[in-house]
C-alpha positions in Angstrom: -32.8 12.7 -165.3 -33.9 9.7 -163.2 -36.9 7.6 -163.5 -38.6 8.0 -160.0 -41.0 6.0 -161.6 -40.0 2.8 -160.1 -39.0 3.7 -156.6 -41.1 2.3 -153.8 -44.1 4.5 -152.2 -42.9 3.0 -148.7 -41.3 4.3 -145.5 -37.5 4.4 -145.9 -33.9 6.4 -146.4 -32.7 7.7 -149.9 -28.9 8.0 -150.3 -27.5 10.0 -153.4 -24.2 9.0 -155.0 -22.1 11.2 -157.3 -20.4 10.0 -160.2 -17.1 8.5 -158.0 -20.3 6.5 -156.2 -19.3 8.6 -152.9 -22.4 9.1 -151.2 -23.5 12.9 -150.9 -26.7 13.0 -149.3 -28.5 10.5 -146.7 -32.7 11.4 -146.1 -35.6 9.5 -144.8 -39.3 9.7 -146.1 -42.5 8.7 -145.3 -43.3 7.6 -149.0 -39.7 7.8 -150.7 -41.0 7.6 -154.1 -43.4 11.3 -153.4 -39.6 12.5 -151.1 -37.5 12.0 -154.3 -39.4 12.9 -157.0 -39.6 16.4 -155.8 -36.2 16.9 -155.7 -36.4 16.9 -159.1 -39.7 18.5 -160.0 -39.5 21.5 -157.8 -37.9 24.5 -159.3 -38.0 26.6 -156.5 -34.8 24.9 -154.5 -32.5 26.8 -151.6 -28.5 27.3 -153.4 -27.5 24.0 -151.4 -30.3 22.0 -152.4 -29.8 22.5 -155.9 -25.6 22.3 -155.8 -26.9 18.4 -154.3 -29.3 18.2 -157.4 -26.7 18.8 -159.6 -24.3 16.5 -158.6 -26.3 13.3 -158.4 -25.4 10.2 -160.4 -27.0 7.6 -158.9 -29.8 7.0 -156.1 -29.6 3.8 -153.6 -32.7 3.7 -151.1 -33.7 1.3 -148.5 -37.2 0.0 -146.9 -38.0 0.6 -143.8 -41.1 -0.4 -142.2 -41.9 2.7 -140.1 -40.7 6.5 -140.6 -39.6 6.0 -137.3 -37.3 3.1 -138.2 -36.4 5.1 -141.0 -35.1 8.2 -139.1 -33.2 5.7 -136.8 -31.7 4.5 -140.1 -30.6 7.4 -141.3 -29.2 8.7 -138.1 -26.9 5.4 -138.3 -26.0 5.9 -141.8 -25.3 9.6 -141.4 -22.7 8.6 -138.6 -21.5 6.4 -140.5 -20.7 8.1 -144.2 -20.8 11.4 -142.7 -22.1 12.9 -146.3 -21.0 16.4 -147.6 -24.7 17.9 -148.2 -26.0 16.5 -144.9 -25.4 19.2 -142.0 -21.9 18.4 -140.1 -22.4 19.5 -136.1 -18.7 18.4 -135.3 -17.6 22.0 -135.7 -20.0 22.5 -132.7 -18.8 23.8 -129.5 -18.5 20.7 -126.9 -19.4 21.7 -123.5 -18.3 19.4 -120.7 -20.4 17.1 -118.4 -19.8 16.1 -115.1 -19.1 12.5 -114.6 -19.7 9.9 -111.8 -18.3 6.7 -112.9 -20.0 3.1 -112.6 -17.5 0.8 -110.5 -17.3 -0.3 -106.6 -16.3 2.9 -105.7 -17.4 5.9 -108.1 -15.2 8.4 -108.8 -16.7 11.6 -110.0 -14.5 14.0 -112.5 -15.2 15.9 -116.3 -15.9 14.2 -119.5 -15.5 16.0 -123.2 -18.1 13.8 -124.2 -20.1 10.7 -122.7 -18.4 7.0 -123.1 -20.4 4.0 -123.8 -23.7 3.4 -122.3 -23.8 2.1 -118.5 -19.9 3.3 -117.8 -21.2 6.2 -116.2 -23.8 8.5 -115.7 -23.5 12.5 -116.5 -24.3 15.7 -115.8 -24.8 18.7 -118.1 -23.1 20.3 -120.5 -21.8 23.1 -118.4 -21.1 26.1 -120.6 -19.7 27.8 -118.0 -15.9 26.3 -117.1 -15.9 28.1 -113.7 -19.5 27.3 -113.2 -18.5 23.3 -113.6 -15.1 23.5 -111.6 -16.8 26.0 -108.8 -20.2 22.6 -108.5 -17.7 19.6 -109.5 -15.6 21.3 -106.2 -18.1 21.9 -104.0 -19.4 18.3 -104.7 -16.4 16.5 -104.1 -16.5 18.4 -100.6 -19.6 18.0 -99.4 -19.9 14.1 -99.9 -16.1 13.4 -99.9 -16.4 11.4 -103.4 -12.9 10.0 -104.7 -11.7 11.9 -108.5 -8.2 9.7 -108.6 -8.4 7.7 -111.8 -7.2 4.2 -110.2 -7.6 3.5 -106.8 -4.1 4.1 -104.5 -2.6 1.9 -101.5 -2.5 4.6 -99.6 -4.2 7.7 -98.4 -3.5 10.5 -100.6 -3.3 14.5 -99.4 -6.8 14.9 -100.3 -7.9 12.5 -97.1 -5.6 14.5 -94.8 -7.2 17.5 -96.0 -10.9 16.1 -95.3 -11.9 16.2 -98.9 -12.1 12.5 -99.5 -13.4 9.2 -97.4 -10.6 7.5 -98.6 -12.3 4.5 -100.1 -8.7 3.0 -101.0 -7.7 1.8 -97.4 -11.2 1.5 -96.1 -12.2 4.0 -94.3 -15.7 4.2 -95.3 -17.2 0.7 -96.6 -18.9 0.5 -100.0 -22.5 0.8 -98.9 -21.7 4.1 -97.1 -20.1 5.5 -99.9 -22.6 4.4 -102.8 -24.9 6.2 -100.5 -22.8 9.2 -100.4 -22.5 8.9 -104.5 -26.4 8.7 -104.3 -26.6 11.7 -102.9 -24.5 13.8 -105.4 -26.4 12.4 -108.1 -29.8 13.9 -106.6 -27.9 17.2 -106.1 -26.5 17.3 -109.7 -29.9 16.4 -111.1 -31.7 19.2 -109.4 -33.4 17.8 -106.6 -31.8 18.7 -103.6 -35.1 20.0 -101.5 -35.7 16.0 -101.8 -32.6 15.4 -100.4 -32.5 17.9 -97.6 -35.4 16.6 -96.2 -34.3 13.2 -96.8 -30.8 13.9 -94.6 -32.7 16.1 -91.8 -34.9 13.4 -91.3 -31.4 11.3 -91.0 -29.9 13.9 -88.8 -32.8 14.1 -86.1 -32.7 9.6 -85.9 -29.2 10.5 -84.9 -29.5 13.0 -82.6 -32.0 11.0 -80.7 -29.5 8.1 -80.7 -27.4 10.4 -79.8 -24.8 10.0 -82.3 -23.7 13.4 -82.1 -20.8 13.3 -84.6 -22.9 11.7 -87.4 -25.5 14.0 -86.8 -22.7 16.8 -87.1 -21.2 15.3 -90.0 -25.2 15.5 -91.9 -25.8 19.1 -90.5 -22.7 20.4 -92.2 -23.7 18.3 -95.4 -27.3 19.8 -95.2 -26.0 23.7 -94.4 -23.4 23.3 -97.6 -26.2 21.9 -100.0 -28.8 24.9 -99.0 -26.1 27.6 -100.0 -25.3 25.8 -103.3 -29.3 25.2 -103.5 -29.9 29.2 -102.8 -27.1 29.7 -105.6 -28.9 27.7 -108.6 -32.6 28.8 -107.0 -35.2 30.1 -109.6 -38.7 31.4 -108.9 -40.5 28.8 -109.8 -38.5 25.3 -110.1 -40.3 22.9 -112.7 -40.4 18.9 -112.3 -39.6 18.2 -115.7 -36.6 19.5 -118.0 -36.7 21.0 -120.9 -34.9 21.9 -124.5 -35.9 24.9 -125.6 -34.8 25.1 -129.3 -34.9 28.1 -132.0 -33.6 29.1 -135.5 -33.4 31.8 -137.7 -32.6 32.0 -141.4 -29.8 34.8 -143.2 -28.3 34.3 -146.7 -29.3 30.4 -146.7 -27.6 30.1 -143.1 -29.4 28.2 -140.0 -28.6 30.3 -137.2 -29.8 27.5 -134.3 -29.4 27.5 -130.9 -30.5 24.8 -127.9 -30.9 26.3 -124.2 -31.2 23.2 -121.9 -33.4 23.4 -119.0 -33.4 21.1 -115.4 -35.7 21.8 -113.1 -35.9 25.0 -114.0 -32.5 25.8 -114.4 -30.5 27.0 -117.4 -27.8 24.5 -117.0 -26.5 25.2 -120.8 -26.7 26.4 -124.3 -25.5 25.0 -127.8 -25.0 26.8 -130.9 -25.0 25.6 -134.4 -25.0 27.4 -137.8 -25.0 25.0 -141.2 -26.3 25.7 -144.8 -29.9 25.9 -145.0 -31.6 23.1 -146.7 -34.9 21.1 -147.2 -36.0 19.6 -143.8 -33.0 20.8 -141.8 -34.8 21.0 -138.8 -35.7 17.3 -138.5 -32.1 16.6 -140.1 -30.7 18.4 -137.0 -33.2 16.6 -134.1 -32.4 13.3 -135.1 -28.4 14.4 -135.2 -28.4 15.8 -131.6 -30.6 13.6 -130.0 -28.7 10.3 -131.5 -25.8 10.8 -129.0 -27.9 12.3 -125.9 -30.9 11.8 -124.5 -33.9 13.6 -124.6 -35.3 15.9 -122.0 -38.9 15.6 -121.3 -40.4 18.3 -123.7 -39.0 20.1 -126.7 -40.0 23.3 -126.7 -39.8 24.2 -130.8 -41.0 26.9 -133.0 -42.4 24.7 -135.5 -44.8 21.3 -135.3 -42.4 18.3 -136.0 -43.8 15.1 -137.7 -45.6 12.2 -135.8 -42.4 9.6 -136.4 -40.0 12.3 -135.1 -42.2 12.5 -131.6 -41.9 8.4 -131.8 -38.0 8.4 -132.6 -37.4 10.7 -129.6 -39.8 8.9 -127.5 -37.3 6.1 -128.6 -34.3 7.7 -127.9 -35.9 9.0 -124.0 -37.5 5.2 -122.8 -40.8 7.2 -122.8 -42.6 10.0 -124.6 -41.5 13.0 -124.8 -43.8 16.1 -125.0 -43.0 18.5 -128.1 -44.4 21.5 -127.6 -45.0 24.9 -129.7 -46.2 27.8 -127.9 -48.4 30.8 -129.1 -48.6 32.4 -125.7 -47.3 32.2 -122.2 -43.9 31.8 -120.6 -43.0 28.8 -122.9 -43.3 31.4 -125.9 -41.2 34.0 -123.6 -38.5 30.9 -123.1 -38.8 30.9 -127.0 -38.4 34.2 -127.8 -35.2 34.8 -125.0 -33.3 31.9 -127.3 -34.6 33.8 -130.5 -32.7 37.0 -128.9 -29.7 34.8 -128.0 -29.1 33.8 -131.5 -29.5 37.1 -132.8 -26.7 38.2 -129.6 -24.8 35.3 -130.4 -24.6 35.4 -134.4 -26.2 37.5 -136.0 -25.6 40.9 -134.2 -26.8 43.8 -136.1 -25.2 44.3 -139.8 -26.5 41.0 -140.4 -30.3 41.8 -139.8 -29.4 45.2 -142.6 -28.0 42.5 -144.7 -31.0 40.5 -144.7 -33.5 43.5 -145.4 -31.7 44.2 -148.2 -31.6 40.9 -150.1 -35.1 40.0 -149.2 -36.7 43.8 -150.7 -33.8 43.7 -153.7 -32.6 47.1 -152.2 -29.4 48.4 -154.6 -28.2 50.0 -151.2 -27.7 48.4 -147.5 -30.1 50.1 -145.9 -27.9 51.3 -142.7 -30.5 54.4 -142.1 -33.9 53.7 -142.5 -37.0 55.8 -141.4 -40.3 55.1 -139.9 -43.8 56.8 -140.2 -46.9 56.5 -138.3 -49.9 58.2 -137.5 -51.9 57.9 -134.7 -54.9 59.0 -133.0 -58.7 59.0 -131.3 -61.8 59.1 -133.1 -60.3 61.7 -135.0 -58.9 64.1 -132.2 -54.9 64.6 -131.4 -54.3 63.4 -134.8 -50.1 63.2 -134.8 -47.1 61.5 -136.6 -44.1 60.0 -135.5 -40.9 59.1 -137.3 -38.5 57.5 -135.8 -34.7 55.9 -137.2 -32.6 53.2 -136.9 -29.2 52.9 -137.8 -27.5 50.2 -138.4 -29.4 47.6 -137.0 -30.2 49.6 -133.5 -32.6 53.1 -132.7 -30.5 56.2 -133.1 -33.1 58.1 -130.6 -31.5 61.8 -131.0 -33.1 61.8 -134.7 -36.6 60.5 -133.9 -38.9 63.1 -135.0 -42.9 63.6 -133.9 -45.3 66.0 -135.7 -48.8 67.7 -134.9 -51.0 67.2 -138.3 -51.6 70.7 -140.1 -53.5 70.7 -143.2 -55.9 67.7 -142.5 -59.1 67.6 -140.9 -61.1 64.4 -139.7 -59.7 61.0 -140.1 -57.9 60.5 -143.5 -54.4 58.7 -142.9 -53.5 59.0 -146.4 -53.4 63.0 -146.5 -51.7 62.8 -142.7 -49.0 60.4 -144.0 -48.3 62.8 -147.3 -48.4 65.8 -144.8 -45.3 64.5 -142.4 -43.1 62.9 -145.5 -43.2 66.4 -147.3 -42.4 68.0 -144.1 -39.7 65.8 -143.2 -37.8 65.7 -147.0 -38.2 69.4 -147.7 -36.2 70.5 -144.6 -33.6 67.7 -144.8 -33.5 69.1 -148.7 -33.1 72.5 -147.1 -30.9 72.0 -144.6 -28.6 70.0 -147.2 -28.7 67.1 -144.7 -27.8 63.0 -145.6 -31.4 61.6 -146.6 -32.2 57.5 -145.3 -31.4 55.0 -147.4 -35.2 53.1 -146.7 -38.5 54.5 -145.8 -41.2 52.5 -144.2 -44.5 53.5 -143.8 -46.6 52.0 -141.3 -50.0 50.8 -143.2 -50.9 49.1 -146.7 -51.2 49.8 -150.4 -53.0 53.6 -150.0 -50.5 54.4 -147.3 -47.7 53.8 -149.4 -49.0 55.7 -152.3 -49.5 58.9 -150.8 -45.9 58.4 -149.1 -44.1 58.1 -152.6 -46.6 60.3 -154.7 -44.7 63.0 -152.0 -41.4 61.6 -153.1 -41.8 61.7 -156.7 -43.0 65.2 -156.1 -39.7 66.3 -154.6 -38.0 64.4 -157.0 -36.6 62.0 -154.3 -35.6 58.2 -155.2 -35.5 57.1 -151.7 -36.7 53.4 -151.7 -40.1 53.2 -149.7 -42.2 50.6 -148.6 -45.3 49.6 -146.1 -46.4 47.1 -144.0 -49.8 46.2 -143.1 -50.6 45.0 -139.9 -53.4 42.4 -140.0 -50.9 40.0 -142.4 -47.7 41.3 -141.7 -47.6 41.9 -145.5 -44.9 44.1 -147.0 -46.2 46.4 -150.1 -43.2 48.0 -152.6 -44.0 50.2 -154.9 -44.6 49.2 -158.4 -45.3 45.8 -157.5 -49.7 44.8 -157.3 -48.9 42.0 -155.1 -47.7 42.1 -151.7 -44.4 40.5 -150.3 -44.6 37.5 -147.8 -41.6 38.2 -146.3 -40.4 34.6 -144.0 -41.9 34.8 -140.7 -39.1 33.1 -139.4 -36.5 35.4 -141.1 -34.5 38.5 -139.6 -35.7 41.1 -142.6 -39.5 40.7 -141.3 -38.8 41.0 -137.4 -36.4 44.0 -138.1 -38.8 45.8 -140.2 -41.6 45.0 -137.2 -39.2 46.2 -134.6 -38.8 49.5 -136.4 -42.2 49.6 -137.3 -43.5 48.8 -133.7 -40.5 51.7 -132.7 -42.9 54.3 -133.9 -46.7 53.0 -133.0 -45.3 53.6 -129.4 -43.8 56.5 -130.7 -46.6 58.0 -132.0 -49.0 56.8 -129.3 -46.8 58.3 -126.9 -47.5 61.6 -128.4 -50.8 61.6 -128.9 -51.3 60.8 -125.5 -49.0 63.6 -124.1 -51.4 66.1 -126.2 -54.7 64.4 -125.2 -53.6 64.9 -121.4 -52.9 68.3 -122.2 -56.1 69.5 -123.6 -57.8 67.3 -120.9 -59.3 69.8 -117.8 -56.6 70.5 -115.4 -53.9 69.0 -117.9 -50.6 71.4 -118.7 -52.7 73.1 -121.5 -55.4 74.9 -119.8 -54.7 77.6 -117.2 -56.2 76.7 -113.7 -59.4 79.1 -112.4 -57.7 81.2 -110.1 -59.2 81.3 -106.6 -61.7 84.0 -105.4 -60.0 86.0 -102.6 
């Protein structure tokens, strides 16, 4: 439809017109001749992608000489034409900061959102209100800061009451008080232990003066910040901060979420959710870092481009460290946002919804069922089965089997043995069969399961997962599924599966410790009288 042909093989930002010449769609490339071509090669596009496809009349593009200066670019011309298939985070939730102004006399109070650069500096977001009101108080106490907008002649109730120096008829001289604003700064960034031994250092010069009611004044100051220390306290404080961010994928939904991090601290989350599209995660740095600055390492769940480091690195005044962890407590930091998500937004039916979509079930699967076998060398062979529910373990109807009718190692006749035993008596007892099996192993397990379901004339859909590549097997299909790694149908059908290993390993080692000498199974020698 367009001729690509002639488009430069430079660094730069594409924008996509439709036929009114409104512009739909703002991106940057490294080589924007290689970017937009494959919009219109690839046949494999999300829904979104291809709705943009479809409605393009005309392409514009411009030259940068850097990818950097093209992500720069495109963050301005984002903000600027604010494009319907670019992702929109002004339905995002805006938390608060904490504000201490820039004048003669600083006055500290809450901003929605931060003004222009070098009005003020600020603090947060706070996604807790009572949180912010309960430190903005406390603040305002301990260093007697002014929050009055202008400036009175006169002393105002909150002087009376010992809550402000009254800057307005000079009561404490500007010096003094920038030093008091200094202070609540350090506090707000995190680094009181600097400043308490700053102000005891202060304290004892006093004292040995003997200025007794200064030193009074910075003991009270000192014993207020140690209780709101011991209040935001965490094991092990860090120097730098940190955004830790995460994302999951449902129904061609980004489920994202940022947890910020200061010294240690959670001092706030975000949450977005937008249409999932082609290099969204980029899209979505270079949005929310073009109004804030940021922290001193991204912790991500996917490597980011070399320009992106250097546009954040921009954004900051110096690098900034993107990390993505395999192991460790940065992974654990990852994995507690990946669980807030799935609190926040996607709760449980959504999880069901995805496992059905991504295997083609008919059916939601609300009840599904779990096999595994386990065992040693050969000895305490078992089974488990366990069920989940929509979405969550329903414990009352896991199941566990001793294996009957095979001898030696042979998890193919162990698995046939505990599906027959489990569909005959539901088909017995008349009971509600699942509307998923899963079978814990590969291509052999699987066959044995359904050769069992055929033979009971069951069409229960059934598939398996092997371990090694976290491949899912269907039957009827030579190939295996790569289900996304990233997605909620693959780490729901890894819960469930990991749900019975334990199971199962639970039980075989319950019976191994029972055949063991002295263990529940064997009678103890009785003593000679």
């Amino acid at each position: 439809m367009f001729d690509t042909a002639t488009l430069p093989g430079n660094p730069g930002c594409y924008l996509f017109l439709d036929k009114e010449g409104a512009i739909i769609y703002i991106g940057k490339a490294k080589n924007l001749k290689k970017r937009v071509s494959s919009y219109f090669q690839k046949k494999d596009h999300d829904p979104k992608t291809r709705r943009l496809v479809a409605a393009i009349a005309r392409i514009s593009v411009m030259v940068t000489n850097t990818e950097t200066e093209a992500l720069l670019l495109e963050n301005n011309l984002i903000k600027k034409h604010q494009p319907k298939y670019n992702i929109d985070l002004k339905d995002a939730k805006r938390y608060a900061y904490i504000e201490l102004t820039r004048e003669p006399f600083p006055r500290i109070g809450i901003a929605r959102r931060m003004g222009a650069k070098g009005d003020a500096t600020y603090f947060g977001p706070f996604v807790s209100a009572a949180e912010r009101d309960s430190l903005i108080r406390i603040i305002k106490r301990i260093f007697l800061l002014r929050s009055c907008r202008k400036l009175p002649k006169r002393a105002c109730l909150r002087h009376h009451m010992h809550t402000c120096s009254a800057p307005c008829i000079g009561e404490i001289s500007e010096e003094n008080y920038q030093k008091q604003v200094e202070r609540a700064a350090e506090v707000l960034k995190g680094r009181a232990g600097e400043l308490l031994v700053s102000l005891k250092e202060e304290m004892a010069d006093y004292s040995a003066r003997q200025e007794f009611e200064k030193s009074l004044a910075l003991r009270n100051q000192i014993t207020a910040i140690s209780h709101l220390t011991e209040r935001q306290n965490v094991e092990r404080p860090k120097e730098n901060d940190q955004d830790v961010i995460a994302y999951t994928i449902s129904d061609d939904t980004v489920y994202l979420m940022v947890f910020s991090v200061e010294k240690g601290l959670l001092a706030g989350k975000q949450e977005y959710s937008f249409d999932n599209g082609e290099d969204f995660f980029e899209e979505f740095l270079v949005q929310y870092y073009a109004d804030r600055t940021p922290p001193s390492e991204l912790i991500v769940p996917a490597e980011v481009g070399e320009a992106m480091s250097e546009y954040l690195g921009e954004r900051k005044g110096k690098a900034v460290q993107v990390t993505v962890p395999r192991i460790g407590e940065k992974k654990k930091l990852l994995e507690l946002v990946e669980k807030n998500i799935e609190y926040a937004f996607l709760k449980n039916e959504l999880k069901v919804k995805d496992l059905q979509a991504s295997l083609d079930l008919v059916d939601l699967p609300e009840v599904i069922e779990c096999f595994d076998i386990s065992h040693l060398s050969g000895t305490a062979m078992v089974g488990s089965m366990v069920q989940f529910r929509n979405g969550v373990p329903d414990k009352k109807n896991y199941r566990r089997f001793k294996i009957k009718t095979v001898t030696g190692i042979d998890d193919f006749a162990s698995i046939a043995e505990i599906v027959k035993r489990r569909y005959n008596r539901l088909i017995r007892e008349d009971t509600a069969l699942p509307d998923l099996i899963i079978i814990d192993g590969g291509k052999g397990q699987l066959s044995a399961a359904d050769e069992i379901l055929r033979e009971l004339d069951l069409t229960i859909p059934v598939v398996a997962i092997a371990k090694r590549e976290e491949e899912i097997f269907v039957v009827g299909e030579t190939l295996p599924r790569r289900l996304d790694e990233k997605g909620m149908a693959l780490r729901y059908v890894q819960e469930i599966r990991d749900e019975a290993h334990r199971f199962a390993i639970s039980y075989n080692r319950l019976l191994r410790k029972k055949a063991a000498p002295g263990g529940d199974g064997k009678k103890r020698a009785s003593k000679k009288k």
